[in-house]
C-alpha positions, 0 to 999 in steps of 0.5 A: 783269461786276457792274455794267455790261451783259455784251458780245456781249448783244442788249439790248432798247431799254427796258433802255437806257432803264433798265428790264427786260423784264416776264419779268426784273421777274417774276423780281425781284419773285419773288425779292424776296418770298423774300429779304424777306418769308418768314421760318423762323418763320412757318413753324414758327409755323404747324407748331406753333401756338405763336409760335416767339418765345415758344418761344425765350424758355423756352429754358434758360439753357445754350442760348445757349452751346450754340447759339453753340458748335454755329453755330460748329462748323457754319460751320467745318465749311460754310466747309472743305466749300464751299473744298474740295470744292464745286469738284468737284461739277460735274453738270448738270442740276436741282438735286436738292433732295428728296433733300437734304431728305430727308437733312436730315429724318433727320438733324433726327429725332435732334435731336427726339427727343433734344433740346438735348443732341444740337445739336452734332453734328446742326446740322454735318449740316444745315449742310452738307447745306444748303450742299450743296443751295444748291451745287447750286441756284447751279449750275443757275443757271449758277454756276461752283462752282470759283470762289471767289466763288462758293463764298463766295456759297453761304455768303452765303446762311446769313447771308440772313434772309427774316424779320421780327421785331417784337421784336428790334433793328433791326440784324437788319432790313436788306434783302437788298443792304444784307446783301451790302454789309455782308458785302462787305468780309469776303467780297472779304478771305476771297476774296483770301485764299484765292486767295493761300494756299489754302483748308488754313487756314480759322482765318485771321483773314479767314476767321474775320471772315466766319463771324462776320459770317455766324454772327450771323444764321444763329445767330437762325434756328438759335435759331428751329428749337431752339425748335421742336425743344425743345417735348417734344411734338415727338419725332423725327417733328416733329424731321425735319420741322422740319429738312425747314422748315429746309432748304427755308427755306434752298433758297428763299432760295438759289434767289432770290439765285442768280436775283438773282446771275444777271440781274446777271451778264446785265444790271448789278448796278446796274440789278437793285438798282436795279429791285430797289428799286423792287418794292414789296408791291403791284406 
């Protein structure tokens, strides 16, 4: 129930006064620095020892439309994989995030080795490897995955950017609730389409407005991970551990907004972006 305390919940006297428990706040700051604070740039920064920035901007002119026709493709492909086939993977247990880590390495080690020429076949795989893991990690957060909202929320996360740049415009620099309400719209008109039509048509126009809003952010990330793939000296080793960054960026940033979907479900979406808000770098 999003924005009200769930029935038949014991509720501890200081979340009537308006707070939560210490454990819960633990959770939320947690989560927080994940969904604002850790980016995929740094990280390859850190791998290469070259600002990711710089990288991108001796990127041939040809990769922009590369890339904006790969996002395109991959987010198609994400969008059929989450409506269709999500809904069946049920198994209990913690999310096997190694193994999807490892599927990804491999299939980033084409994309090292044989650079730009090989993006629009190897980001599809990523994608859906990553949608797949970030199923898996909203399921063990008690997440219904034959829920279509549900199903939507995994492909939230793609358009989640934990980054912070200085030299891009300020509309990709809005946090972490102010994305989910700008995408609220597009997601509760996909959602209701679906549910009226089913899932056989992903080129509706409702759908479509969703993995555009989704495939502006996500399309700066992928930028990001070319750059660093693009560097010659990278080759398919730094290819597969590139990709292994890229999807272990994505499963941090799932497991932080399934936490954060799951204490709204426990305890009022107002009350966690309430206390969200408040959790400041030095608490």
């Amino acid at each position: 129930m999003p924005d009200e305390i769930m029935p038949n919940k014991i509720v501890p006297s200081e979340i009537i006064d308006g707070d939560l428990p210490d454990d819960v706040l633990a959770e939320l700051k947690e989560a927080k620095a994940t969904l604002e604070h850790h980016g995929l740039a740094d990280r390859l920064t850190e791998l290469i020892g070259a600002p990711i920035t710089a990288s991108i901007k001796m990127l041939p002119d040809i990769a922009e439309d590369v890339l904006h026709k790969a996002v395109d493709k991959s987010l198609q492909t994400a969008l059929q994989v989450a409506l269709r086939t999500l809904g069946q993977e049920t198994k209990g247990g913690k999310p096997k995030l190694i193994s999807h880590k490892l599927m990804a390495g491999l299939s980033g080690a084409a994309g090292g080795a044989f650079g730009l020429s090989t993006v629009a076949i190897e980001l599809p795989v990523s994608t859906v490897l990553i949608l797949r893991s970030v199923a898996d990690i909203a399921r063990s957060q008690g997440e219904n995955l034959k829920d279509v909202n549900t199903q939507l929320a995994c492909l939230e996360v793609f358009a989640i950017d934990g980054g912070k740049r200085s030299d891009i415009d300020d509309q990709t620099e809005i946090g972490y609730f102010a994305v989910r309400a700008a995408m609220s719209k597009q997601v509760a008109d996909a959602s209701k389409y679906v549910l009226k039509h089913g899932a056989s048509e992903t080129a509706a126009p409702p759908l479509v407005k969703l993995l555009q809003m989704i495939g502006k952010r996500f399309g700066m990330v992928v930028s990001e991970k070319l750059a660093a793939q693009a560097i010659p000296v990278i080759g398919a080793v730094g290819g597969a551990l590139i990709n292994s960054y890229f999807i272990d960026h994505y499963q941090d940033l799932a497991r932080a907004h399934f936490t954060v979907r799951r204490l709204e479900r426990e305890y009022g979406k107002a009350l966690v972006e309430e206390a969200y808000n408040r959790i400041t770098e030095s608490d």
